[in-house]
DOZAVEX-602416 format. One record per residue (C-alpha): residue in one letter; x, y, z. Coordinates in Angstrom, 3 decimals. Layout:
{a,{X,Y,Z}};
...
This chain:
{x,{109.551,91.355,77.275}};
{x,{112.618,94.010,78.198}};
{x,{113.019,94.180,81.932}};
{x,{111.669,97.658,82.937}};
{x,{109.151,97.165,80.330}};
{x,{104.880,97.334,81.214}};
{x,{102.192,94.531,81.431}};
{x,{98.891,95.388,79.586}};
{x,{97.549,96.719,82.756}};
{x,{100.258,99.730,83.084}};
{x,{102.393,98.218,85.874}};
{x,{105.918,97.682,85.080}};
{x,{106.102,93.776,84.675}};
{x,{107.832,91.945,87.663}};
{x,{111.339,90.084,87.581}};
{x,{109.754,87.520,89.331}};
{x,{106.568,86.348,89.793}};
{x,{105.817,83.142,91.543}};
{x,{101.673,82.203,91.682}};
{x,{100.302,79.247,93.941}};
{x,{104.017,77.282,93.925}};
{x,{103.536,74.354,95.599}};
{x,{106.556,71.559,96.194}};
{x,{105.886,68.172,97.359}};
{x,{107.928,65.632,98.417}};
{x,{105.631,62.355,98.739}};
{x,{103.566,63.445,101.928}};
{x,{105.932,66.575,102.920}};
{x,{104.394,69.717,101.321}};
{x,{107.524,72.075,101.442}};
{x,{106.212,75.175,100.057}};
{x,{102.859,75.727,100.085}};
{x,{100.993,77.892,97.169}};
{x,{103.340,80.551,97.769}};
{x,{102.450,83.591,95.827}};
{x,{104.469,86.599,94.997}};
{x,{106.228,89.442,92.924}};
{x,{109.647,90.805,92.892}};
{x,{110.133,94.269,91.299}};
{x,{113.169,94.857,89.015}};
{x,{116.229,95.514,90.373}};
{x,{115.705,94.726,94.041}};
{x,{117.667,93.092,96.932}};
{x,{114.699,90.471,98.294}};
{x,{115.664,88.311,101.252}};
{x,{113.592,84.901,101.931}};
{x,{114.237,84.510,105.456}};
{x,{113.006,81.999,108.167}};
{x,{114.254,78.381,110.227}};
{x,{115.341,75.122,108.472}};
{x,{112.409,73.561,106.406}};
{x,{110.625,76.468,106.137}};
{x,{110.642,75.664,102.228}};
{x,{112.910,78.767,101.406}};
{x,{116.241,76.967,99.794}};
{x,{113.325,75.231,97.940}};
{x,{111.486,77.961,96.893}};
{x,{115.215,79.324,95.029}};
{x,{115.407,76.318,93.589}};
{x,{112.745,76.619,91.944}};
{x,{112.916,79.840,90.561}};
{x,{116.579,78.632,89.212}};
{x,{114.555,75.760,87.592}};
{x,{116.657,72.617,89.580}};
{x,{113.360,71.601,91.152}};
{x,{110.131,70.984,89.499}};
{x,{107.052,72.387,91.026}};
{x,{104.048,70.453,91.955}};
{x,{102.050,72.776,90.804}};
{x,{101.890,76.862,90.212}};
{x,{103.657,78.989,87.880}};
{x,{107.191,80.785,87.626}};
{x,{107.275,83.812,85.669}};
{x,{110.400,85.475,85.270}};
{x,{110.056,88.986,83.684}};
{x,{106.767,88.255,82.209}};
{x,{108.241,84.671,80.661}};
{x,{106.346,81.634,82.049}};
{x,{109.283,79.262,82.852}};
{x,{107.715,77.053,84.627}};
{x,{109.214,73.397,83.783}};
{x,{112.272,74.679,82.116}};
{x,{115.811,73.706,82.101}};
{x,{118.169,75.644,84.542}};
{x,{120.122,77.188,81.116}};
{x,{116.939,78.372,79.734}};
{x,{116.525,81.032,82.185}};
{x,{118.623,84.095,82.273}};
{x,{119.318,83.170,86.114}};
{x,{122.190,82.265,87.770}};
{x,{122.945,80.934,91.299}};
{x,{125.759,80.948,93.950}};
{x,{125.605,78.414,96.118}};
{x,{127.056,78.295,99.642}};
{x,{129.747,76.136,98.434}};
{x,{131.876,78.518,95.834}};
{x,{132.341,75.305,93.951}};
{x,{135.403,76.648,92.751}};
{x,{138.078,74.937,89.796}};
{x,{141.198,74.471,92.351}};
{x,{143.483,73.824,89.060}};
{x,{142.169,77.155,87.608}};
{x,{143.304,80.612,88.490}};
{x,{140.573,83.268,89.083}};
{x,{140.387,85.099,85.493}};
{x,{139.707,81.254,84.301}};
{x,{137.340,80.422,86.455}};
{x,{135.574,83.633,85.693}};
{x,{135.522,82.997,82.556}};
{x,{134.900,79.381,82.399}};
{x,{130.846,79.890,81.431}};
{x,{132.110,82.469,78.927}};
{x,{134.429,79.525,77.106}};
{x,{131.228,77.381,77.133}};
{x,{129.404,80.455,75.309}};
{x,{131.644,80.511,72.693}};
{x,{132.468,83.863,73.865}};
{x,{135.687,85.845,71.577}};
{x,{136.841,88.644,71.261}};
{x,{134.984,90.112,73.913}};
{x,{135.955,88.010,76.714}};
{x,{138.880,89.792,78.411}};
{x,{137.287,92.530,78.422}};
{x,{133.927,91.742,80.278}};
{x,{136.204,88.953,82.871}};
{x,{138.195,92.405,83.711}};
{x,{134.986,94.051,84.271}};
{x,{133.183,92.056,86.716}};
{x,{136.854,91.719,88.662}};
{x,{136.967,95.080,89.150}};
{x,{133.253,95.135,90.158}};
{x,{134.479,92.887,92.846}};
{x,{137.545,93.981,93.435}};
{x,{139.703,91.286,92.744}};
{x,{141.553,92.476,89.610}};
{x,{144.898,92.592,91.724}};
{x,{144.197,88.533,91.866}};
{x,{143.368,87.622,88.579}};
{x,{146.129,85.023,88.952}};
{x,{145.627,83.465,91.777}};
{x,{144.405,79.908,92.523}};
{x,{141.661,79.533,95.123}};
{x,{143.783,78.264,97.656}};
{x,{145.380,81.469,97.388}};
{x,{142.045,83.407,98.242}};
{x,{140.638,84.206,101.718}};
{x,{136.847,83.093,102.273}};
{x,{135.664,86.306,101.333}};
{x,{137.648,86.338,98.139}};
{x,{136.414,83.055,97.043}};
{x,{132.914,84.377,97.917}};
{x,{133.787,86.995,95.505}};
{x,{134.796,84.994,92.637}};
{x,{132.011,82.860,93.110}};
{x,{129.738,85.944,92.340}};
{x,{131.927,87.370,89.492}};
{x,{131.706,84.009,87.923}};
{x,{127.373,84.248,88.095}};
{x,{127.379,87.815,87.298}};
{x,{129.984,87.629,84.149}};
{x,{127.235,86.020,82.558}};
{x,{124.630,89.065,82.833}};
{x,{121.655,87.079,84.601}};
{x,{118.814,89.278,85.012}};
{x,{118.223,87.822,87.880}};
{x,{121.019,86.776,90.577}};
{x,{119.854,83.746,93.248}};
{x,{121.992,83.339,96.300}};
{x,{121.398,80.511,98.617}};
{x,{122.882,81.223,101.989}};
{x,{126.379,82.844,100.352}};
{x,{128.261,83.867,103.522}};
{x,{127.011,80.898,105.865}};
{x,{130.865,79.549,105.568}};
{x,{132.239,82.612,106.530}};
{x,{133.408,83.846,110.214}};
{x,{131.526,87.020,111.114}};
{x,{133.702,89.557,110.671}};
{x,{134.418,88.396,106.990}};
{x,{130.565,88.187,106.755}};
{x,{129.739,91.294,107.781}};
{x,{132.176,93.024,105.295}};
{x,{130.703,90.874,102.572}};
{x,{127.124,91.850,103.444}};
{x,{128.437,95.685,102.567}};
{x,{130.141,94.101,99.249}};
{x,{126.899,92.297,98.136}};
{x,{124.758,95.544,98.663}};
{x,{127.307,97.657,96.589}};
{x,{127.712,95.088,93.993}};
{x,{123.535,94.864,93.343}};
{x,{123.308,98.583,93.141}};
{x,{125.988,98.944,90.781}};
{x,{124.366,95.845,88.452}};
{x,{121.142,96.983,88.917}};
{x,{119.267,93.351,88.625}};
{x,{117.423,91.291,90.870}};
{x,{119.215,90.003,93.691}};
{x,{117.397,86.971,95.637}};
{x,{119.289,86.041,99.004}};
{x,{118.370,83.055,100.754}};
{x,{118.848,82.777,104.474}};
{x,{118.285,82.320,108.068}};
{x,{119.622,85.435,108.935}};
{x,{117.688,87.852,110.201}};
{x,{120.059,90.623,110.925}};
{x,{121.910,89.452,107.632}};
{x,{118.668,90.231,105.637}};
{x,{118.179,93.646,107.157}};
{x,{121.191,94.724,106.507}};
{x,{121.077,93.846,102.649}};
{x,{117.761,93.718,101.796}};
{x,{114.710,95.887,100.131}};
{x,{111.973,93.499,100.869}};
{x,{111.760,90.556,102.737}};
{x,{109.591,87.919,103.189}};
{x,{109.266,85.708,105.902}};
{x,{108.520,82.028,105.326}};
{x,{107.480,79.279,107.856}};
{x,{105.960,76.053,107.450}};
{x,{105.843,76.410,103.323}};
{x,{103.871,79.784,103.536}};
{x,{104.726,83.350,103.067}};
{x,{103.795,84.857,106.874}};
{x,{104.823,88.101,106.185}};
{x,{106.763,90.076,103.066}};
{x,{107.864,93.835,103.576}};
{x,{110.322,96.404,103.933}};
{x,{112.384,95.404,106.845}};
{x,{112.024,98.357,109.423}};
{x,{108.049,97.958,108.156}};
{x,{108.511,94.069,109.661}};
{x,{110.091,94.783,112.281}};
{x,{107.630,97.761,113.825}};
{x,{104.990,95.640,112.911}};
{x,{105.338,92.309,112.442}};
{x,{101.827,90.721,113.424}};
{x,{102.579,86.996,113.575}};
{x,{103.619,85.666,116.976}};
{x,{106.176,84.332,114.356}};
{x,{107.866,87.046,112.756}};
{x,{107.919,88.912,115.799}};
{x,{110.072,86.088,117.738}};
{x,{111.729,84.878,114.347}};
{x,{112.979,88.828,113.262}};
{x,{114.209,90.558,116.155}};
{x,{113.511,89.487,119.970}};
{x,{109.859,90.743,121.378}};
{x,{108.328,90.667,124.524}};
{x,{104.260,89.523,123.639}};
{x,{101.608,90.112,126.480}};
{x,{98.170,88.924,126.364}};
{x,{94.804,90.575,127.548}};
{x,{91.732,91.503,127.311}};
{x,{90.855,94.230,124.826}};
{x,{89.350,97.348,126.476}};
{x,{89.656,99.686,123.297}};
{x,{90.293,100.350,120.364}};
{x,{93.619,101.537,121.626}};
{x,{93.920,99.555,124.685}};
{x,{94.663,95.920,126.557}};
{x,{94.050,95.105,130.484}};
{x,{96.641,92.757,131.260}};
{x,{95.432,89.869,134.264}};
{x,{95.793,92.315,137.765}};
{x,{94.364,95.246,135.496}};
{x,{97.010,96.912,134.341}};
{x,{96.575,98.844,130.916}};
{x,{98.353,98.571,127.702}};
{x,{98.099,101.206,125.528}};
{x,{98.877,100.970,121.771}};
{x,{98.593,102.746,118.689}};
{x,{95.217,105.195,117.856}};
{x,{92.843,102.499,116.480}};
{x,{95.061,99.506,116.688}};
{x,{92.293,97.671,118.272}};
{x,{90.005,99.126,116.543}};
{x,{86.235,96.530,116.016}};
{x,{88.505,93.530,118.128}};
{x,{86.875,92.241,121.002}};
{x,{87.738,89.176,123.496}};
{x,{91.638,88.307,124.071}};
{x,{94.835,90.057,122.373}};
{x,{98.147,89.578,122.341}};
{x,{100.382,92.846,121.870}};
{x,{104.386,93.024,121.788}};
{x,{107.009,95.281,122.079}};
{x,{110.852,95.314,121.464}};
{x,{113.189,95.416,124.139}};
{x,{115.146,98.224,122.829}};
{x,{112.223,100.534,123.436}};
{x,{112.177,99.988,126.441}};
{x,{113.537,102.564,129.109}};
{x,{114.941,101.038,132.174}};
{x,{114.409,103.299,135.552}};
{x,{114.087,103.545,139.402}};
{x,{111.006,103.808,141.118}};
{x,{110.535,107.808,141.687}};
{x,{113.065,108.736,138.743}};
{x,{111.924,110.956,136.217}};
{x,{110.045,108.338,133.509}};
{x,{108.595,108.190,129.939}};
{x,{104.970,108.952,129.035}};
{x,{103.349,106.126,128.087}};
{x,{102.737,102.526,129.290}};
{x,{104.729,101.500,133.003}};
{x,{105.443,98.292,134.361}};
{x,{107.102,97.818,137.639}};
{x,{109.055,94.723,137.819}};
{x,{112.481,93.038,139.519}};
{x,{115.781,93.039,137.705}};
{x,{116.608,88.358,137.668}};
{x,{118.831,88.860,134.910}};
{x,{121.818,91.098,133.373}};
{x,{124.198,90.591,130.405}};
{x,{126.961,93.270,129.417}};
{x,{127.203,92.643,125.231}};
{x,{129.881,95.604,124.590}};
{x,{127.271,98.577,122.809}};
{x,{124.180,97.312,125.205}};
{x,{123.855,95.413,128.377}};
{x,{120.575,92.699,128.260}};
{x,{117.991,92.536,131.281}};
{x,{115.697,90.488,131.813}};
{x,{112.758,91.847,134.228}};
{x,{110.136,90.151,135.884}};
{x,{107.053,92.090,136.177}};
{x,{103.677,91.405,138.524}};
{x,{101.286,91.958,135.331}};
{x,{103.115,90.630,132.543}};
{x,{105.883,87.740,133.538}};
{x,{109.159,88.340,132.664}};
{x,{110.290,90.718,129.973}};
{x,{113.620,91.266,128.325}};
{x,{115.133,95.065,128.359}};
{x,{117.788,96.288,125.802}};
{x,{119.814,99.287,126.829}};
{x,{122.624,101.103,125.359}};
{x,{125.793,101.258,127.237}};
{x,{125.524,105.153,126.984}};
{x,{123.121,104.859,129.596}};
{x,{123.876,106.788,133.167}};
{x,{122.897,103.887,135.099}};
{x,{123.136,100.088,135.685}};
{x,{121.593,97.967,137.592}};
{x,{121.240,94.469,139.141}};
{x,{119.627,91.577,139.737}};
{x,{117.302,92.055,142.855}};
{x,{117.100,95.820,141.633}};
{x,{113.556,97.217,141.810}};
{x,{112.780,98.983,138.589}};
{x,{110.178,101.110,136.188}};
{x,{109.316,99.902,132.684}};
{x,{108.254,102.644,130.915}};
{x,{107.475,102.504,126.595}};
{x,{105.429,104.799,124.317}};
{x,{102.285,102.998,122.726}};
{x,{103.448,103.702,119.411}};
{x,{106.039,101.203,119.648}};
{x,{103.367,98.773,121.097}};
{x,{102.218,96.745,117.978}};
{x,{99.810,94.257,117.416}};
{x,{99.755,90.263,116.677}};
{x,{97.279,87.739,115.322}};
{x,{96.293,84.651,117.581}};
């Protein structure tokens, strides 16, 4: 089936599609009937901590594990149990696994030899090095390269091939983080300008915002939550994903409404129209530190939800300093303001936490 092209029922077919995958290792279950699909020509992140089952989940799809069980589809082609070179996937690895002896049009081209590849070989090697801007380095040996530019080989070498669907397992983890940071802009130009499937392996999270469509966030073996990343990150409704993707401060009550919490002492929060809505007993809501404003008792403040509190805490990181607060009816609760802001304070300081309810979300318990 053509990528792009339509399943019986009318929806374009997937570019992956992975349905109760389940890996094993004796007593270990690593990933756990993990089910999903990955549209065509999208940039999807698998994020979350070591042994979460993510690298084995990619290895998978690339075909150098087995699965227990489940299936692997890749564009509408069950693959499950196939050999690596069957699929029209390719991988690279954290390790650029590089030919030192080779210069970088060779190893390039390398996979293209093995093809059997002719007359047509300079051309497309010249291609995918000015995709990644290395043409100026064609003869260069690695040792010759920078990080980055053996990062970018690496990828010209996978993507010389025409995969239609690109697997990278934690790419830029060797790199320092200004070179990862540029390469995070170089891997987001180079998938839009391919236009296939790009699936990035890592643990993270700011990494996968940046470069991602959709992500999905793994822990213990199991999907916990999959979605664009701002969605995620407004409303990420696992304890989990809101600790693992971003910091959040969670507080636990008492529900009072279907838009409302009474924290111990009685104080309200307020969240979004119908958030609570048919939830009764305890609930645990959250919100991000950067929406909080920081004030003085008396000082002009923020509709919305207010905690008073006592600054114990304060760390200048150059565009924001860091508070932490601790508050009478909710413990202690980190703060995140820019370094635009008129006023600093200190620890000791006596201070009004104020936050709309719309940027109060919800989480499961």
């Amino acid at each position: 089936m053509n990528p792009g092209s339509e399943s019986t029922a009318g929806a374009p077919t997937p570019a992956v599609e992975l349905v109760d995958l389940t890996k094993r290792f004796d007593d270990l279950v690593a990933v756990d009937q993990v089910s999903l699909e990955i549209d065509e020509n999208r940039f999807f992140a698998l994020i979350g901590p070591s042994g979460c089952g993510k690298t084995t989940t990619l290895r998978m799809i690339g075909g150098f594990e087995e699965p227990s069980s489940g299936t692997i589809r890749l564009h509408g082609e069950d693959v499950t149990g196939s050999k690596p070179y069957k699929r029209l996937v390719n991988t690279v690895f954290q390790s650029y696994a590089l030919f030192p002896h080779l210069d970088v049009f060779e190893n390039v081209a390398f996979g293209l030899r093995r093809q059997g590849v002719g007359p047509d070989l300079d051309r497309r090697v010249n291609e995918i090095l000015d995709l990644v801007q290395l043409s100026h380095a064609a003869t260069r040996r690695p040792r010759q390269l920078s990080g980055g530019q053996q990062q970018r080989v690496a990828l010209a070498r996978a993507l010389v091939n025409h995969p239609r669907v690109l697997l990278l397992d934690e790419p830029l983890g060797a790199l320092d983080l200004k070179l990862r940071k540029e390469m995070q802009i170089e891997l987001k130009r180079i998938q839009q300008e391919v236009g296939i499937t790009f699936i990035h392996v890592t643990h993270d999270q700011e990494e996968a915002m940046t470069m991602a469509d959709t992500i999905a966030v793994m822990n213990k073996g199991r999907i916990e939550r999959i979605g664009e990343p701002v969605e995620i990150y407004d409303d990420p409704r696992t304890p989990f994903v809101a600790g693992f993707l971003g910091a959040s401060n969670l507080m636990e009550g008492q529900v009072s409404g279907n838009d409302s919490i009474t924290l111990p002492g009685g104080r309200q929060v307020r969240v979004k129209p119908g958030a609570l809505a048919n939830r009764t007993g305890k609930a645990a809501v959250g919100v991000r530190p950067e929406k909080i404003h920081l004030g003085r008792e008396g000082a002009d403040e923020e509709p919305g939800n207010r905690l008073t509190g006592v600054v114990t805490d304060r760390s200048f990181i150059g565009v924001s300093t860091h508070y932490l607060v601790k508050t009478d009816a909710a413990g202690e609760l980190a703060v995140v303001v820019q370094n635009i802001a008129p006023e600093r304070f200190s620890p000791g300081n006596a201070v009004v936490l104020t936050w709309s309810p719309m940027h109060t979300f919800v989480v499961s318990q």
